[in-house]
N, C-alpha and C positions, 0 to 999 in steps of 0.2 A: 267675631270682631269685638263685640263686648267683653268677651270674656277674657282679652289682651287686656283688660283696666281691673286691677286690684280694687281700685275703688268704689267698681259697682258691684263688688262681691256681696255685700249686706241686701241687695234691690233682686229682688225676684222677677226677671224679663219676663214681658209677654208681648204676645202679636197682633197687630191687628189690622185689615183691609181698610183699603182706601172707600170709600161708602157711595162713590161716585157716578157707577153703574153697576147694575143688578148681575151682572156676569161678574165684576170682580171680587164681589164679595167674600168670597172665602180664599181669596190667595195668599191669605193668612189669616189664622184665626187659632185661638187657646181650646185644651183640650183639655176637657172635666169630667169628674166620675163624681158627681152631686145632685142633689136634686135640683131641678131648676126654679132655683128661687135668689134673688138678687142678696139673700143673707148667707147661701151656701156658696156661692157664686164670691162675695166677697171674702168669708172664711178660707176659700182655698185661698184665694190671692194673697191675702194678707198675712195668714197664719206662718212662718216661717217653713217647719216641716211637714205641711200638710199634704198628703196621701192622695189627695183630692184634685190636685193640678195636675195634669198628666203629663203637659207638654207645650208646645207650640210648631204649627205648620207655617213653612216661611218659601215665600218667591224666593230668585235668589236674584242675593244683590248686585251683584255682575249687572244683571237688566238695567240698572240706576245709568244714566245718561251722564251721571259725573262721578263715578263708582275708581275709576283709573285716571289718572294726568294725562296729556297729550295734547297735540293741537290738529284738529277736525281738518282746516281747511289744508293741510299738510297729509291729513291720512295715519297724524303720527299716535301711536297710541301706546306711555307711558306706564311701568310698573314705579310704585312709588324709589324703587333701586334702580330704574333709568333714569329717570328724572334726575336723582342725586349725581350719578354719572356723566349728564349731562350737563351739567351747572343751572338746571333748571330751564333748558334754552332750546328752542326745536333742531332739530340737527338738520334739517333742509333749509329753514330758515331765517333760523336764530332771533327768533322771537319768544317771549317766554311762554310756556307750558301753561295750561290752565288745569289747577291741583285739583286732585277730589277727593273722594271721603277718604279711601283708602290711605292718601298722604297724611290725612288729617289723624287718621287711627295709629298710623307708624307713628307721628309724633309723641303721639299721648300715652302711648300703649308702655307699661312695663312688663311685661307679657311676652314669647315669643309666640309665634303662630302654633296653631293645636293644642295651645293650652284650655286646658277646661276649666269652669268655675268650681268652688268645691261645694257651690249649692244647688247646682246647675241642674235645671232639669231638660229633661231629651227634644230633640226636636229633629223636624222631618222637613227637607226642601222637597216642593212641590211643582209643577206645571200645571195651570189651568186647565183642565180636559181639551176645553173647547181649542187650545192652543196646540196640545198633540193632537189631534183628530188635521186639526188644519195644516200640522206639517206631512203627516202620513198622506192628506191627500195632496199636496201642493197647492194649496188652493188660501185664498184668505180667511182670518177667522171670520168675517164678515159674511164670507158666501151662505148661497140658500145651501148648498150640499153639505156645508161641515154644522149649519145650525140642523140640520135635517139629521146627520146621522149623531151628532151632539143628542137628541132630543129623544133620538129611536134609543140609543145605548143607555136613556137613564130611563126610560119606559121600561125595558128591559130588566137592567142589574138593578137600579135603585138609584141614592143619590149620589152627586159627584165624590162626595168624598169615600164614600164605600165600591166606587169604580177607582179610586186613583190608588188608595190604600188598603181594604180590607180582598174584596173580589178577588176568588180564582182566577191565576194566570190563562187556565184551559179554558173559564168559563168566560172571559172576555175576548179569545179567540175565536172561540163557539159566536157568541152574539156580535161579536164585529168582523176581526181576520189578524193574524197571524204576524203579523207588521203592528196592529194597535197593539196586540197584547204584549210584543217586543218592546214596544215603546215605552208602553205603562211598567215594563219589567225593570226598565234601564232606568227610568226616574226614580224608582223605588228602590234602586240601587247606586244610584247617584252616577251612572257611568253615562255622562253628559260633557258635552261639546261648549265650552264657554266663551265668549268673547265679550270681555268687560265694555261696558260702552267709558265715553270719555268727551268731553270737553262740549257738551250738549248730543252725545251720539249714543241713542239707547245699544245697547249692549245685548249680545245673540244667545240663547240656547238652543244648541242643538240635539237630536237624539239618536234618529238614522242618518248613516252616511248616505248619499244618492247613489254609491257605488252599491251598498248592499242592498236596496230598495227589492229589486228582483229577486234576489236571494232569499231575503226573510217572509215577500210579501206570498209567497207560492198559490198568489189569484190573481185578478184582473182590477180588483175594485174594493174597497175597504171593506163594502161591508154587499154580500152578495144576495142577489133576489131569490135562493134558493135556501130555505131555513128548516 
């Protein structure tokens, strides 16, 4: 989305977690190959072509609650090219739309979409672990079962971010099951199921269809008593 503006072409992006609870902390977060020290730490940031920033991990924006136009109490849920279509108006109700960011980026943008920065460095959209764990089971992230097998799987591999990103595909089927390591496969691949949230209505990712659940999970339970 940034990278639709010419004019943050000189500004080196980076990303960073909301600080708010201890689980969300890395649902974004920058990626360094420095010592860890607040002077190497700035050097990469600052320096224009430095070697040293690697990257940034990002939620995806879709999740944001005003991320698309539309109106909630309608069910109506606008791409910033309905809305124009529409004269800006709910086509149920004819009340106006309530715009979101993506409006707000079509305006400003002289960019078309998939343009890349020419300074840009790479970045990876993520899913919280704890978040795929809770849709493979159907269960809330909140439950005792998905903090329990959350808890068992970084005992296991290590920490979250070398289970979402670095970890063998076989070896998190091993320590979980065959459905998670699918899961983990498809974020890592970006082959997700999106629904922009809009007009105060968070916005969905998905990863398993419910249709393939049986298909891909070839057990009974994510993660099985028999190891």
């Amino acid at each position: 989305m940034n990278w639709r503006l010419s004019s943050l072409d000189g500004l080196k992006l980076i990303s960073n977690s909301d600080a708010h609870s201890p689980v969300k902390l890395m649902r974004e977060a920058n990626l360094f190959d420095t010592d860890l020290s607040y002077g190497a730490i700035m050097r990469a940031i600052s320096e224009p072509d430095s070697p040293e920033f690697l990257g940034t991990l990002e939620f995806y924006p879709e999740e944001g609650k005003y991320h698309y136009d539309g109106h909630r109490p309608c069910g109506v849920r606008f791409s910033p090219e309905d809305t124009r279509r529409n004269d800006g108006r709910c086509p149920k109700c004819n009340r106006k739309v309530t715009v979101g960011v993506m409006h707000r980026v079509e305006t400003l943008a002289d960019h078309l979409s998939g343009r890349r920065s020419p300074a840009a460095r790479p970045y990876k959209s993520i899913i919280p672990l704890i978040e795929i764990i809770a849709e493979v089971e159907q269960v809330g992230t909140n439950s005792k079962r998905v903090s329990e097998a959350y808890l068992d799987l970084l005992n296991r591999l290590g920490n979250e971010y070398h289970v979402l990103v670095e970890a063998e595909l076989e070896t998190i089927r091993r320590s979980g099951s065959n459905l998670l390591g699918e899961a983990i496969n498809r974020v890592r691949s970006g082959q997700v199921s999106i629904q922009p949230g809009y007009d105060g209505e968070f916005g969905t990712i998905r990863v398993i269809d419910s249709q393939e659940r049986e298909q891909i999970s070839g057990q009974l339970g994510l993660f099985s008593c028999e190891r």
